[in-house]
Kinemage of the C-alpha trace (Angstrom):
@kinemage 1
@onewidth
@group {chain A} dominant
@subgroup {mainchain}
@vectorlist {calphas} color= white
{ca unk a 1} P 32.842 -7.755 33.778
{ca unk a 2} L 31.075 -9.689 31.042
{ca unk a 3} L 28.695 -7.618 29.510
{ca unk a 4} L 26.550 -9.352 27.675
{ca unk a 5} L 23.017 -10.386 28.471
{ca unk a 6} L 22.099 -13.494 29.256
{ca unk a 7} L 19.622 -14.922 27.040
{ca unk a 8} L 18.128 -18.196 27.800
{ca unk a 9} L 16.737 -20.327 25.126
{ca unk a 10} L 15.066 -23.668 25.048
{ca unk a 11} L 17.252 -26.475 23.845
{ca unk a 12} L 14.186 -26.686 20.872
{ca unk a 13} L 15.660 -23.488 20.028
{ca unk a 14} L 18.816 -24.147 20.153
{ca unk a 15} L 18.857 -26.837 18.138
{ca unk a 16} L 16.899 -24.847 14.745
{ca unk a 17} L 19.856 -22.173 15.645
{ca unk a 18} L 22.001 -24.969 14.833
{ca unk a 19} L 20.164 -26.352 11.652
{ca unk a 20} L 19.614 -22.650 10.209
{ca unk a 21} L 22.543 -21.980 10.891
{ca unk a 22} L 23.634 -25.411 8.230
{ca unk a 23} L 21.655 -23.405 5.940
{ca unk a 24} L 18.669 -25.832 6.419
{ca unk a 25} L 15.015 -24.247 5.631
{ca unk a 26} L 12.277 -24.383 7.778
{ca unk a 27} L 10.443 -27.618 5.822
{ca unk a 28} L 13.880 -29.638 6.345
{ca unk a 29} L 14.167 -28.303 10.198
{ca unk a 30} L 10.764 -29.784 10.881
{ca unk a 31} L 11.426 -33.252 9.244
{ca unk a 32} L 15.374 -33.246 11.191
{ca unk a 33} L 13.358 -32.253 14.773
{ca unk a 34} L 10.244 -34.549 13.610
{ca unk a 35} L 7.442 -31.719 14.749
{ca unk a 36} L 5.058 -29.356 11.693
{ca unk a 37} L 6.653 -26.602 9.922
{ca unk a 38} L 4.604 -24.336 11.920
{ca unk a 39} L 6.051 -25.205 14.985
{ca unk a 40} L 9.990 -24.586 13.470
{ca unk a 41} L 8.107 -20.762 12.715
{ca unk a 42} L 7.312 -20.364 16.130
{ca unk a 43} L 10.473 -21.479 17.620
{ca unk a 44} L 12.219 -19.111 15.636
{ca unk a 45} L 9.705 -16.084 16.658
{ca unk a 46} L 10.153 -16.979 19.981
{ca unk a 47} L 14.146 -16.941 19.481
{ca unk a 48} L 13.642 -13.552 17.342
{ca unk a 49} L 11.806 -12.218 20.499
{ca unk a 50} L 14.528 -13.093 22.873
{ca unk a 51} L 16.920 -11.691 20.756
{ca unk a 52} L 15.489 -8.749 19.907
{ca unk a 53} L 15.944 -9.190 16.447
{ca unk a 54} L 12.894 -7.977 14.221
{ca unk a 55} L 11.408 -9.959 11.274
{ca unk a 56} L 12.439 -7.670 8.777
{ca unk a 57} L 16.322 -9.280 9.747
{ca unk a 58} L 16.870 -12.526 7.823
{ca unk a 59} L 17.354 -15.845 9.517
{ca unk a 60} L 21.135 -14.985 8.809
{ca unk a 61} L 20.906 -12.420 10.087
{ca unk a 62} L 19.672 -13.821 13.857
{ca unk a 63} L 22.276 -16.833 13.322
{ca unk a 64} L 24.878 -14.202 13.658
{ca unk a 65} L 23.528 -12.508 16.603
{ca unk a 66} L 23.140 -15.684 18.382
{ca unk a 67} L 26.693 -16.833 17.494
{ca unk a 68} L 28.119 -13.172 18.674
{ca unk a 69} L 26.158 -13.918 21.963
{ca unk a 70} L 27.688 -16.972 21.964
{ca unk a 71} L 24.292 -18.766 22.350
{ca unk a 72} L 25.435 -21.386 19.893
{ca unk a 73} L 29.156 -22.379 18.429
């Protein structure tokens, strides 16, 4: 028996999973996805909040939860 929650993100927030986890920064996420930086920040709250992963945890930090959830690859 698996475990694991299942979390269900957008594919938005999937995709800046992806690019942060490249190592890209929030400016160079919002000019790959073509929206503001501002709405990269709230993507990642939301995936923070669905993950359950405070902000005082470094976007490295929620990479590697979402990879051990196997949310991304």
């Amino acid at each position: 028996m698996n475990t694991k929650k299942k979390i269900k993100l957008s594919k938005r927030e999937l995709v800046v999973l992806e690019l942060l986890k490249l190592g890209m920064k929030n400016r160079e996420i919002a000019k790959e996805i073509e929206v503001n930086e501002k709405t990269v920040s709230t993507y990642i709250l939301r995936v923070r909040k669905k993950l359950n992963v405070d902000k005082k945890y470094n976007v490295y930090y929620l990479v590697s939860k979402a990879l051990e959830l196997e949310l991304i690859n």
